[in-house]
Structures are given as structure tokens and as C-alpha cells.
C-alpha atoms as one frame of an Amber mdcrd trajectory, in Angstrom:
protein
  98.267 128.017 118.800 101.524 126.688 117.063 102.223 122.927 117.655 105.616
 122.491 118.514 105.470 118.662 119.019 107.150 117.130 116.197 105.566 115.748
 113.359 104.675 111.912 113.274 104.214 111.090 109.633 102.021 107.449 109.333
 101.999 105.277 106.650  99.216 102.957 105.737  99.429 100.647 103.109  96.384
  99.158 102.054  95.502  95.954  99.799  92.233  94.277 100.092  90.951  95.187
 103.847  87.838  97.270 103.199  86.174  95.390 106.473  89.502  96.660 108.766
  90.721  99.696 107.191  88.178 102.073 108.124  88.713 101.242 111.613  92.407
 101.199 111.372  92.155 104.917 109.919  89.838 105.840 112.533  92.526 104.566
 115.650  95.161 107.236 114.061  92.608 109.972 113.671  91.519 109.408 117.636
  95.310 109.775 118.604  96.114 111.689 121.912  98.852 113.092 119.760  97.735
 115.868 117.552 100.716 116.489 115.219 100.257 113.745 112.624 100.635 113.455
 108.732  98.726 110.462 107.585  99.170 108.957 104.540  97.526 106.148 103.202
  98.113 104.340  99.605  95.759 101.538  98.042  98.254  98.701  96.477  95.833
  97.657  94.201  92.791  96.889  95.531  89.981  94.676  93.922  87.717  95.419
  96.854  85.920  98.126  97.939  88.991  99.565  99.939  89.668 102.847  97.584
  85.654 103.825  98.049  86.176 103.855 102.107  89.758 105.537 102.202  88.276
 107.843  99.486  85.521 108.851 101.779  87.572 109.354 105.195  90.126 111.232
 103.150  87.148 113.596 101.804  85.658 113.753 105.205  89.151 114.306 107.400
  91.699 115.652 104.698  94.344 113.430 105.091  97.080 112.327 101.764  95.768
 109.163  99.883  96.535 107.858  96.451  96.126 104.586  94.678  97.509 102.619
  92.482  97.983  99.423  90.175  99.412  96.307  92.327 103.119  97.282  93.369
 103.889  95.199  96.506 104.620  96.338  99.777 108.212  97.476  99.358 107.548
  99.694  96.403 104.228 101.020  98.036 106.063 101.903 101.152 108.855 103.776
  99.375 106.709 105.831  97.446 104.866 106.985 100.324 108.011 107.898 101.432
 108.082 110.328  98.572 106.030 112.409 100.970 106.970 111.960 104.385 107.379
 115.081 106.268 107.643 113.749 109.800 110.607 113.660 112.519 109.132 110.433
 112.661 107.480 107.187 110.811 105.086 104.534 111.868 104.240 101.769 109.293
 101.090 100.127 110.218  99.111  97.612 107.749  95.611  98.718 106.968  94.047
  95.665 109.020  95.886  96.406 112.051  94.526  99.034 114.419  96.158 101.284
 117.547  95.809 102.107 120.893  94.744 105.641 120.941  97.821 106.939 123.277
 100.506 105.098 121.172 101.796 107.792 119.486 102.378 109.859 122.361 103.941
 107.439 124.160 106.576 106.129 121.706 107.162 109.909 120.276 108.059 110.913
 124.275 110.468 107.890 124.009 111.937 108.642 120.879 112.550 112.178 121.786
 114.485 111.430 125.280 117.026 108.481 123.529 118.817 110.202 120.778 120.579
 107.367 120.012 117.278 104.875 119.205 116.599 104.980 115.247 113.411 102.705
 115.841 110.819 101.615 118.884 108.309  99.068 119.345 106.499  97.511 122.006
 103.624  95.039 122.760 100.303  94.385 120.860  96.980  92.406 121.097  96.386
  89.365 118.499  92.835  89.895 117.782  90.736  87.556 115.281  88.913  89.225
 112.172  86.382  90.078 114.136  88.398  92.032 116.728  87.981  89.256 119.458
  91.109  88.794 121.934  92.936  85.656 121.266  93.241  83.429 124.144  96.781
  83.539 124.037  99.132  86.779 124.094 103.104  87.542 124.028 104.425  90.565
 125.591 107.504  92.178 125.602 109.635  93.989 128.271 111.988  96.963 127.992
 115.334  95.796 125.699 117.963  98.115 123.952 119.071  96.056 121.151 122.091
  95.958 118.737 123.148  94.485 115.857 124.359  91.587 117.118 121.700  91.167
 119.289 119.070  91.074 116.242 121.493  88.883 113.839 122.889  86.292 116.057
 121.982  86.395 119.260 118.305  86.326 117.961 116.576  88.972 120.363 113.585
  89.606 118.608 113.464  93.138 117.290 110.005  95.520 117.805 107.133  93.872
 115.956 106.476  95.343 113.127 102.375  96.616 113.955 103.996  98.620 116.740
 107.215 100.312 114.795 108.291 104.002 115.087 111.550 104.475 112.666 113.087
 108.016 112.508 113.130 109.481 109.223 116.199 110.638 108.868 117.562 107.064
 109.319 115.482 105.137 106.724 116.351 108.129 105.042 120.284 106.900 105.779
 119.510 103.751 105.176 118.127 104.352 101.730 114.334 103.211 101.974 113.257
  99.538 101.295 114.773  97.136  98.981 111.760  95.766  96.315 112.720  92.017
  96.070 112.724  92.208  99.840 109.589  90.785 101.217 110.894  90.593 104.865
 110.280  94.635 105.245 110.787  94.667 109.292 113.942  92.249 109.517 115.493
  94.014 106.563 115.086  97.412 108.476 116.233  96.672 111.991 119.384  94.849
 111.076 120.036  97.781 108.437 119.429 100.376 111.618 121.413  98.364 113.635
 124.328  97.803 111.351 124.512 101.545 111.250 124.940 101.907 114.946 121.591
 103.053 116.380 119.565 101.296 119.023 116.909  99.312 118.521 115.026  99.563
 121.154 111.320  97.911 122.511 108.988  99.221 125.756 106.960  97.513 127.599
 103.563  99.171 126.829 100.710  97.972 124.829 100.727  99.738 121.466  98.135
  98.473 119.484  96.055  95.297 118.292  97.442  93.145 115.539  94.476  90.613
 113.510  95.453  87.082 113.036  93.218  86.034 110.041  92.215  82.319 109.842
  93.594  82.699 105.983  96.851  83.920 107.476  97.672  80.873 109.138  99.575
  78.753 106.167 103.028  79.507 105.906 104.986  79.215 102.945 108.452  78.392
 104.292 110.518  78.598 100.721 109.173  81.973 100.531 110.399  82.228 103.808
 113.939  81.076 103.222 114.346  82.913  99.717 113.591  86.263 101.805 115.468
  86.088 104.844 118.523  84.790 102.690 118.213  87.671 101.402 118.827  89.900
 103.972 121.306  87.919 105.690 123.578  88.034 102.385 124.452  91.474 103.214
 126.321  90.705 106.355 128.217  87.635 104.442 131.381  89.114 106.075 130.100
  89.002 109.463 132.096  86.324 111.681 128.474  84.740 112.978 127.254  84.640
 109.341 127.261  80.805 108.588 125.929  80.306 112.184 123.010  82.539 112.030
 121.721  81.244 108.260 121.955  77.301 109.854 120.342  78.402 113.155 117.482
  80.063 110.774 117.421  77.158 108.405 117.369  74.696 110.753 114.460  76.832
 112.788 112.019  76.328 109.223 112.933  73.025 108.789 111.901  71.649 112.286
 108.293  73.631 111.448 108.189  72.451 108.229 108.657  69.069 109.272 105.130
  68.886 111.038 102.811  69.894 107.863 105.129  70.460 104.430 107.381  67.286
 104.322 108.441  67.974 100.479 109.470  71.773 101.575 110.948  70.443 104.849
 113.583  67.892 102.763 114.374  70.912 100.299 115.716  72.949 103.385 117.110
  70.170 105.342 119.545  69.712 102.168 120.748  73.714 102.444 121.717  73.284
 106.606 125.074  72.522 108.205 124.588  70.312 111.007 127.625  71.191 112.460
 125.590  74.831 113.497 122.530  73.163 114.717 122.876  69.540 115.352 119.747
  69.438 117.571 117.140  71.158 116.161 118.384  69.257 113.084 117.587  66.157
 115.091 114.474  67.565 116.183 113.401  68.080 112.602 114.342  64.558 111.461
 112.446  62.796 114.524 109.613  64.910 112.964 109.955  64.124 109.739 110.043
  60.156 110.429 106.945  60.277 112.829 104.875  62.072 109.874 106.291  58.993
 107.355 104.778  56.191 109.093
């Protein structure tokens, strides 16, 4: 019998996660959803990733390739190379799904033409796969641009993303000194005109790693600067880069004084006197 769904092309990148990717592999091939192109590419790997992808691929036939260290914006536009789907999910290789997600946000996508990406809720789960004690959900938003730039409405988190393909298509893939993949998207979608829209269901389980915790906020700043310097034009720009800037310095302020002062020096207080404030009392409580 002909499948007359459309076709839900999934990309898994994959660098280092030979304890999680096997299961993440194994939550697309369980999907309720039949009509899926999966496609999985090794970044690089010094593990023993390739050997387990290598295997599922023998035993289930999907696409996978490998190759020398690229970074994620590179990997993910060459596995757009071979996207054949209506429609794209991005999900890293230590993340994992509920088995009905497809369905669910494919039946979304196809009733709200004018959506070019949905996302919902997930699970933080430990390295071992253990619930974390404490969990964020989101309810049903329609989001536009300047909801996502300056109004800051958090977009769809990027475990639980379906993109069409025509519009990353449109908007011409990802950018490689981008490291910010998910915020450079959705403002691009959005700045185009499409929705960007996020349900309230449960779409998959997202792993916190205890390594993951340290953040490096100048990488941070270099990378969202980034994508906020293509909307230098927009009326709200100068707002939304102090608001941001000001955001990282008041959480830099608690553990990285030296990387706090850097970014305190790049913010006009006149955009965000009191988290400036707020970052200062911080800073002088970690001095004494």
C-alpha cells in the first residue's frame, strides 16, 4: 500500500555519544509515523559512535556517512544535501523522542500553512536517562518576529524542532561561523514572515550532562552578536543586544568575574539599568 503521508526527513548529527546514540536512533525507528527518511552523519568521532550507527544502519537501512570534524553548522548543511522530506527535524544524537512526536507535530504542520517551524515541550533527563527534579513546559504560542527578537518569547527548543524544507531551503541553510543554530533559524523564519509556532505536548527527552553545565559566556556573546547583526536596521536593535548583554552579565557575575567585567564594558545602561544593577550588586558581593 502507497504511503501518502508526507515524508519527514530527520537529521542526526552525531559527535562523541556512542552511550546515547543508539537509543536516540532507536526512538525514530519506533515512530508511530511510518514515512521517515533518517539520516544520520558522524562529525568526527573519536569514540566508538561510527561502529554503533554503522551497525543500526546495516541492520535498518537508513542514510549514514562520516566524516573528519566539521562542526555542527557544516554537518547539518551537508545532510541537507540529501533531504527529501516535506519536512525536517534536527535532533542531537544524545537526545531521544517520544515515540508519537512525529505524528503529532506533522498533523500540526499540515493544518497551519502558514507555520515554517514547530516545537513543543521536553523532559531534562540526566546521562543516565533519570528525570530531573525540575521541568519547564510550554503552552500553545504563535510567534513572530518581533516576538522572538525583542519581545523575547522564547522560540521552540531546539530537541523538539520541525522546520519545513522548503523554508530552510528559502532561507538558504545554516551559516558556518554561526554556533547559535536554533536562534539563527527562527529569527531567519520569522523575518521571512512565517509563524513560529510551539504546542503544548511533550515531544521528547532532552539529557543535561553534568559536563554540560559550564557556560562559556564570550562564546556566548560572540554568537548571538552574530545573529543579531543582521537585523542592525531594526528599530529595537540597540535594545535587544543591551537587554541580551546585560542578561550574560548578571550570570556571569555569580561564577566568571573577569568575563562578567569584559561584557559589562559592551552594555548601555540606558537599555537595562536594572539588571545592570543587578549584575554590579553581584559582582561586589563575589569581591569581598
Amino acid at each position: 500500500m502507497k504511503d501518502n503521508s508526507p515524508l519527514v526527513s530527520i537529521i542526526v548529527p552525531c559527535f562523541n555519544h556512542e552511550k546515547y546514540v543508539g537509543v536516540c536512533i532507536q526512538s525514530i525507528l519506533k515512530q508511530t509515523y511510518a514515512n521517515i527518511q533518517l539520516i544520520v552523519i558522524d562529525d568526527g568521532s573519536s569514540d566508538g559512535s561510527k561502529k554503533v550507527i554503522g551497525a543500526l544502519a546495516e541492520e535498518h537501512n537508513f542514510y549514514f556517512s562520516a566524516h573528519e570534524n566539521m562542526g555542527l553548522p557544516a554537518t547539518l548543511n551537508k545532510a541537507l544535501e540529501v533531504v527529501r522530506g516535506k519536512y525536517v527535524i534536527i535532533i542531537a544524537s544524545d537526545d531521544y523522542m517520544m515515540l508519537d512526536r512525529v505524528e503529532k507535530q506533522t498533523s500540526f504542520m499540515e493544518k497551519n500553512d502558514d507555520v515554517g517551524a514547530c516545537g513543543g515541550s521536553f523532559l531534562a533527563v540526566d546521562g543516565s536517562g533519570k528525570l530531573k527534579s525540575r521541568q519547564k513546559f510550554r503552552v500553545d504560542e504563535m510567534l513572530d518576529f518581533d516576538d522572538l527578537f525583542w519581545r523575547k518569547r522564547g522560540g521552540p527548543p531546539a530537541p523538539t524542532a520541525m522546520i519545513r524544507a522548503s523554508v530552510i531551503t528559502e532561507v538558504g541553510g545554516y551559516k558556518l561561523d554561526v554556533h547559535v543554530e536554533d536562534l539563527y533559524m527562527w529569527l531567519r523564519i520569522a523575518s521571512l514572515g512565517y509563524k513560529i509556532a510551539v504546542i503544548s505536548d511533550v515531544l521528547g527527552y532532552y539529557r543535561k550532562h553534568e559536563h554540560g553545565s559550564h557556560i562559556d559566556h564570550e562564546w556566548l556573546v560572540e554568537n548571538v552578536l552574530k545573529v543579531y547583526d543582521d537585523y542592525k536596521d531594526h528599530p529595537k536593535y540597540k535594545y535587544v543586544v543591551a537587554q541580551f548583554l546585560a542578561s550574560i552579565f548578571v550570570k556571569a557575575a555569580t561564577k566568571e568575574k573577569a568575563q562578567a567585567v569584559a561584557i559589562a564594558k559592551k552594555v548601555s545602561w540606558r537599555f537595562a539599568p536594572q539588571k545592570m544593577l543587578k549584575g554590579m550588586l553581584r559582582l561586589a558581593v563575589k569581591w569581598r
